[in-house]
C-alpha positions as CSV (number, residue, x, y, z in Angstrom):
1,X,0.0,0.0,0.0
2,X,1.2,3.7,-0.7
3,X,2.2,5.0,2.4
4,X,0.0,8.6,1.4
5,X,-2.9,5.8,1.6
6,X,-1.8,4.8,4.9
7,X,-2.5,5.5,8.4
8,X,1.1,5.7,8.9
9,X,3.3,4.6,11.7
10,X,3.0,5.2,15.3
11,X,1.3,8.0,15.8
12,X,1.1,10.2,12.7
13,X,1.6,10.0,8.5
14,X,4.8,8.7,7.4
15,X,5.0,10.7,4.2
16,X,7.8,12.4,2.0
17,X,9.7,14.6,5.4
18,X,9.7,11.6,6.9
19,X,11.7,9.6,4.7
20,X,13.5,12.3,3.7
21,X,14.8,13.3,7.3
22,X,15.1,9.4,7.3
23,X,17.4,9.6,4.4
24,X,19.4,12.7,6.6
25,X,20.1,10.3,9.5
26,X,22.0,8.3,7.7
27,X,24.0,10.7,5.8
28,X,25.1,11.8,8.8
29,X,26.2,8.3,10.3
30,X,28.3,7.9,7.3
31,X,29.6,11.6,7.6
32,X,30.7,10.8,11.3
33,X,31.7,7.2,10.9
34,X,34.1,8.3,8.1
35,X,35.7,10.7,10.2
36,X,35.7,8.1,12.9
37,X,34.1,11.2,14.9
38,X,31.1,8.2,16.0
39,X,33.3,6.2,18.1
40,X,35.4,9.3,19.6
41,X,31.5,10.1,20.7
42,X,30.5,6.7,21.9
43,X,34.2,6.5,23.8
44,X,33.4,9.5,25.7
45,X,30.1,8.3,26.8
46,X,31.2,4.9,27.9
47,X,34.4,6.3,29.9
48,X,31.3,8.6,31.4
49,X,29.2,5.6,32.6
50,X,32.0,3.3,33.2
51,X,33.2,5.7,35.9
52,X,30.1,6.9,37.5
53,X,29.5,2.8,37.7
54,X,32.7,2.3,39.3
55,X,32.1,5.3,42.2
56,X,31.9,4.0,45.7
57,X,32.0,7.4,47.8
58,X,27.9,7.7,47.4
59,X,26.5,6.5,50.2
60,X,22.9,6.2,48.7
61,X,24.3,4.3,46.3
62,X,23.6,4.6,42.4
63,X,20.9,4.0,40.0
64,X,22.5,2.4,36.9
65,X,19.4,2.8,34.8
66,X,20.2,6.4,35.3
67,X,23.8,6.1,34.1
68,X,23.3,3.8,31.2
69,X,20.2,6.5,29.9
70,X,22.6,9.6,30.5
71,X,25.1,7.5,28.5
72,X,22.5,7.1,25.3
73,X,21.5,10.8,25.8
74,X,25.3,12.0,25.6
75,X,25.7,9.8,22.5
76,X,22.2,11.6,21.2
77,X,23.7,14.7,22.2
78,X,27.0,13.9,20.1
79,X,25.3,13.7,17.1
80,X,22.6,15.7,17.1
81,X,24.5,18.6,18.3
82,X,28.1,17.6,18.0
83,X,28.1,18.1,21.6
84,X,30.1,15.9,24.2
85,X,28.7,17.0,27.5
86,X,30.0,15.8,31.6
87,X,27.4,14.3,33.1
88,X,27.2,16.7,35.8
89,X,27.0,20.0,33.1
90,X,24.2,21.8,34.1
91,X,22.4,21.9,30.6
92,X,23.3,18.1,30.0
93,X,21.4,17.6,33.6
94,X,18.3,19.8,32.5
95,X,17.9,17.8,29.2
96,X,18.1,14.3,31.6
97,X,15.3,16.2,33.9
98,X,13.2,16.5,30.7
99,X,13.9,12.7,29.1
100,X,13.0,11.5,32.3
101,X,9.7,13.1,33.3
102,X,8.7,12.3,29.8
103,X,9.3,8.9,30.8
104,X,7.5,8.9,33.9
105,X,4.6,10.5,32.7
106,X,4.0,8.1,29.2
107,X,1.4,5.8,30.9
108,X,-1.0,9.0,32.0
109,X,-0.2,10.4,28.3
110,X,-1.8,7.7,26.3
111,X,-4.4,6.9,28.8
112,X,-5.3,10.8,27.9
113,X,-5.3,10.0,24.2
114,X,-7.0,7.3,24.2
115,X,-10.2,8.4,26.4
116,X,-10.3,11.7,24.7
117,X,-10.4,9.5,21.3
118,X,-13.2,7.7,22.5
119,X,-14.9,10.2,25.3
120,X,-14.1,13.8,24.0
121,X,-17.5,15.5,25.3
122,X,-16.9,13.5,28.5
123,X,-13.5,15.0,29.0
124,X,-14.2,18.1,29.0
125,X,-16.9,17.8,31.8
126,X,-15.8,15.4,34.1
127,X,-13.5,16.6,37.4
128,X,-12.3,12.5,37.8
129,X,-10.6,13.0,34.4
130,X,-9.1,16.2,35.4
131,X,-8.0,15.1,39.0
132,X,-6.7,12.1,37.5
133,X,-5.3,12.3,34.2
134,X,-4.9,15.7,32.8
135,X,-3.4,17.0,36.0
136,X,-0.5,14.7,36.5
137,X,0.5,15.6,32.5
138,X,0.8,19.3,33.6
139,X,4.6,18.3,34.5
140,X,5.1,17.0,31.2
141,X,3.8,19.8,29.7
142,X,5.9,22.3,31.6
143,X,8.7,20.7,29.8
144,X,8.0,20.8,26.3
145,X,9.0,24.6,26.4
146,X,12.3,24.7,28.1
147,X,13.5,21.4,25.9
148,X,12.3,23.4,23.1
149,X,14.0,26.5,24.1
150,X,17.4,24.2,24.5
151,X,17.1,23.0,21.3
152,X,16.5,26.4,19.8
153,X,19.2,27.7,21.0
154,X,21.5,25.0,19.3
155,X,20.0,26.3,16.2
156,X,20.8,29.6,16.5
157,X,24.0,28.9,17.6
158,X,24.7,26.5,14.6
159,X,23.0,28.8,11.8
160,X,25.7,31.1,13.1
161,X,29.3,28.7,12.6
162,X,27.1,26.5,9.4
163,X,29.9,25.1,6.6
164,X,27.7,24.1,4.2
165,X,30.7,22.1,2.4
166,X,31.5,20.4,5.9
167,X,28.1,19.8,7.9
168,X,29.8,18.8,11.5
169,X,26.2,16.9,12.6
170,X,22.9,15.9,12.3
171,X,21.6,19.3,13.2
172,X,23.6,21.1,10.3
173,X,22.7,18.7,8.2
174,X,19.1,19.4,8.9
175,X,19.8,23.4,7.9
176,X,21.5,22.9,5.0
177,X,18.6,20.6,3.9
178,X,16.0,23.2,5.0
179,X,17.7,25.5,2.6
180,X,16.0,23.8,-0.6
181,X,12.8,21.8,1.7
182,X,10.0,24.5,2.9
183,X,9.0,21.3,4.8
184,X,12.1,21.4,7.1
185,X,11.1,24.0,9.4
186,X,12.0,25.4,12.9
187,X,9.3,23.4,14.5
188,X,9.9,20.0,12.4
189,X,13.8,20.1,13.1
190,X,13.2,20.5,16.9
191,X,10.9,18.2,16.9
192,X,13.2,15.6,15.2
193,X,16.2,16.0,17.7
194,X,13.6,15.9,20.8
195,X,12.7,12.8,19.2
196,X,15.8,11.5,18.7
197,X,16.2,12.1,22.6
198,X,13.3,10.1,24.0
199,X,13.8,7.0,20.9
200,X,17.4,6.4,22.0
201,X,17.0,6.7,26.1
202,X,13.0,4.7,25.6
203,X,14.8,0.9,25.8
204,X,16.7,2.3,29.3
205,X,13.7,3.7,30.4
């Protein structure tokens, strides 16, 4: 079947941008792997996790799940941004705040989309609904502008240094293809990265 026929994937179309930023991905695996820049990125994580692993001076111990997900994040982080954050950097701390109330919050968020699917007149009337599913996404929500607002600022900052000759990662690569695609805007490039965030920590999660 044609995917413009099809109800897509997940939870939207898969249409044209989405092979096409697809097709972007990649390019930029090969771009990085050929410059062996991948592995420099995935080294740094693991020396990262490998010693907050091996720290004994905590006395409330740790939570691996924690390290292992800051350790995808970083690798996210690396290639999305061509930045190679400390685990303790405040901004690398703030996006691990976001990943993680996502996380936390998943269950309540498709419970909502489902009963407003199926109940929409009822949702909006109800006080059990609002006590008991819309409030706890309010933290979720709360989040979705300062992530946005990080990964803005990233853009900014790499309109400002962009070598269209010598993209450095997946972020330039996504503005020298929104140069030519009217498609690729602000909102569908952020939206990308953030979702490259949540897809590589959601098997740690």
């Amino acid at each position: 079947m044609d995917s413009e026929d099809s109800m897509g994937m997940g939870d939207g179309y898969y249409d044209e941008t989405h092979r096409n930023l697809r097709v972007h991905w990649h390019d930029t695996i090969k771009r990085l792997v050929g410059r062996n820049t991948i592995s420099e990125i995935i080294q740094h994580s693991t020396a990262q996790v490998n010693r907050y692993l091996a720290r004994e001076d905590n006395e409330e111990g740790i939570d691996p799940r924690e390290i292992f997900m800051n350790g995808t994040m970083n690798v996210v982080t690396g290639f999305s941004l061509g930045i190679l954050y400390e685990f303790d950097d405040p901004d690398f701390k703030n996006v691990a705040k976001y990943v993680s109330v996502f996380f936390e919050n998943m269950r309540n968020m498709y419970v909502n989309k489902i009963i407003v699917d199926i109940l929409p007149l009822w949702v909006t009337q109800n006080w059990l609904y609002q006590l008991i599913v819309k409030k706890p996404l309010a933290q979720t929500v709360d989040t979705v502008s300062p992530f946005t607002e990080y990964i803005l600022t990233k853009v900014k900052e790499h309109r400002a240094t962009l070598d269209f000759a010598n993209p450095k990662d997946f972020l330039d690569v996504l503005l020298i293809a929104a140069e030519k695609d009217s498609k690729l805007g602000a909102f569908t490039i952020t939206s990308s990265i953030v979702a490259l965030y949540l897809g590589a920590s959601d098997t740690l999660s």
